[in-house]
C-alpha positions as CSV (number, residue, x, y, z in Angstrom):
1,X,12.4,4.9,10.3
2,X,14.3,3.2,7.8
3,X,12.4,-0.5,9.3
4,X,11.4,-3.3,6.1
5,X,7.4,-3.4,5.5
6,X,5.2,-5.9,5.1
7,X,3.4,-4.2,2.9
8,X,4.4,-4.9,-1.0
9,X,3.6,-3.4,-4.3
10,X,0.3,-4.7,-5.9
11,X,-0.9,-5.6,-2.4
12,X,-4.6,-4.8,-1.5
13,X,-4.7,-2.8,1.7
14,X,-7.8,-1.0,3.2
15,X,-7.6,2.0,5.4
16,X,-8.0,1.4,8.7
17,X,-7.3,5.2,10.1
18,X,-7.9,8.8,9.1
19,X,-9.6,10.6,6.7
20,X,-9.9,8.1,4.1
21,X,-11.1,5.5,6.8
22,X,-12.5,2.3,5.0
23,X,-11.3,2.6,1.1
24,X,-9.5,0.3,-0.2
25,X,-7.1,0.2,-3.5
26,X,-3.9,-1.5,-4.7
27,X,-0.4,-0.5,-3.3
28,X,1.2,2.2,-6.3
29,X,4.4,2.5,-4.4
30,X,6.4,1.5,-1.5
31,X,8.5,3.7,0.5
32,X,10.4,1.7,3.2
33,X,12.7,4.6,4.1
34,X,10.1,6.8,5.0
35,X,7.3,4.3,6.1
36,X,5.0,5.4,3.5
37,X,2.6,4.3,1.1
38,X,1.2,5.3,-1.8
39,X,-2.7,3.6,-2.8
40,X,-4.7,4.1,-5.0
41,X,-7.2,6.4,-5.3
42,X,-6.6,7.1,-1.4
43,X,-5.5,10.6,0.0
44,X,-6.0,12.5,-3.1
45,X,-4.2,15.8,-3.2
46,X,-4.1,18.7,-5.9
47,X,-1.5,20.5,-7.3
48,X,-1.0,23.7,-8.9
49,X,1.0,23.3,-12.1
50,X,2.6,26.1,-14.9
51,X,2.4,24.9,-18.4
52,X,5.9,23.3,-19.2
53,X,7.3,20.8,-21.9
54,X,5.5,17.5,-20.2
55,X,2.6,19.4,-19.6
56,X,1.6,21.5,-22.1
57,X,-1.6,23.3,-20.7
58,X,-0.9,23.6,-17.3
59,X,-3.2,23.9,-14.5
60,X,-4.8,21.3,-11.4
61,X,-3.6,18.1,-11.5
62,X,-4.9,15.5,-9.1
63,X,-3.0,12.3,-7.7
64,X,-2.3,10.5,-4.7
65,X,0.2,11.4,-1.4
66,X,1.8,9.1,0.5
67,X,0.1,7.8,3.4
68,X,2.1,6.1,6.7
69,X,2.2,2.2,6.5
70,X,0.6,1.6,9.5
71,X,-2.7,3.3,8.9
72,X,-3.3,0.3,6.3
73,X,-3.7,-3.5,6.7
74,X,-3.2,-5.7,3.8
75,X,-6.6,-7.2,2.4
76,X,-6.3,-11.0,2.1
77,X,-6.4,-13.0,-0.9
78,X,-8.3,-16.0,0.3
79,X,-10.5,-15.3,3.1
80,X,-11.5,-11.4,1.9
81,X,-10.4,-10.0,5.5
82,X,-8.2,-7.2,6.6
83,X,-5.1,-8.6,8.5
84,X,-1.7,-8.6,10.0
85,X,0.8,-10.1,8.5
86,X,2.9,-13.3,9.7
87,X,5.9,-14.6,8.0
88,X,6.8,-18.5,7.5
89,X,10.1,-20.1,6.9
90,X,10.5,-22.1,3.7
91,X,12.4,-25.3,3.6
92,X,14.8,-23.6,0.9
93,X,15.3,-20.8,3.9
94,X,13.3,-17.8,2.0
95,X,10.2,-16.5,3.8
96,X,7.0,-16.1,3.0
97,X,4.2,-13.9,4.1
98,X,1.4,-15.7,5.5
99,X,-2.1,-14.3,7.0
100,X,-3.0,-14.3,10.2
101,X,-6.3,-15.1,10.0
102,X,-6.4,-17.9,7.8
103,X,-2.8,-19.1,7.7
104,X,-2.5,-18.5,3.5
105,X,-0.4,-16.9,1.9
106,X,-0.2,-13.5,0.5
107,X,2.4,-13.8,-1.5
108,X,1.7,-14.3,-5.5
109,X,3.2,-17.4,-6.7
């Protein structure tokens, strides 16, 4: 895919597909390359572990998988409403990201 996301670390996205349909959590990681993104307590996977030097007694460990950036929508700020995101122009020429249901932006000053 290899494509830039809207979607940035610390955002607050809700699932809109799958699974995990409805939950919402905070944006752990980003992974543009692959189109992925990992959330907070959303997809929750197990894994099988041998003791080792980091982990001295072994066993389950639970933590979050990746999910695909386009089965979230970023939560905004202001008007408490999942949405697509819209970017602005800046008179300095950076952009910003705006939402496109209330026009504010997302973007943490």
């Amino acid at each position: 895919m290899g494509a830039s996301l809207k979607i940035r670390k610390d955002d607050q996205v809700v699932v809109i597909t799958g699974k995990d349909t409805g939950k919402q959590g905070k944006v752990l990681q980003v992974q543009p390359k692959k189109g992925k993104v990992v959330v907070e307590s959303v997809r929750m996977i197990k894994r099988h572990t041998k003791p080792n030097a980091k982990n001295q007694q072994g066993g389950i460990l639970e933590h979050e998988a990746a999910i695909e950036a386009s089965n979230v929508m970023v939560v905004c700020g202001s008007c408490g409403k999942a949405t697509r995101v819209g970017c602005k122009p800046l008179a300095d020429g950076k952009k910003m990201r705006v939402c496109k249901q209330c026009g504010e932006s997302l973007d943490k000053k």
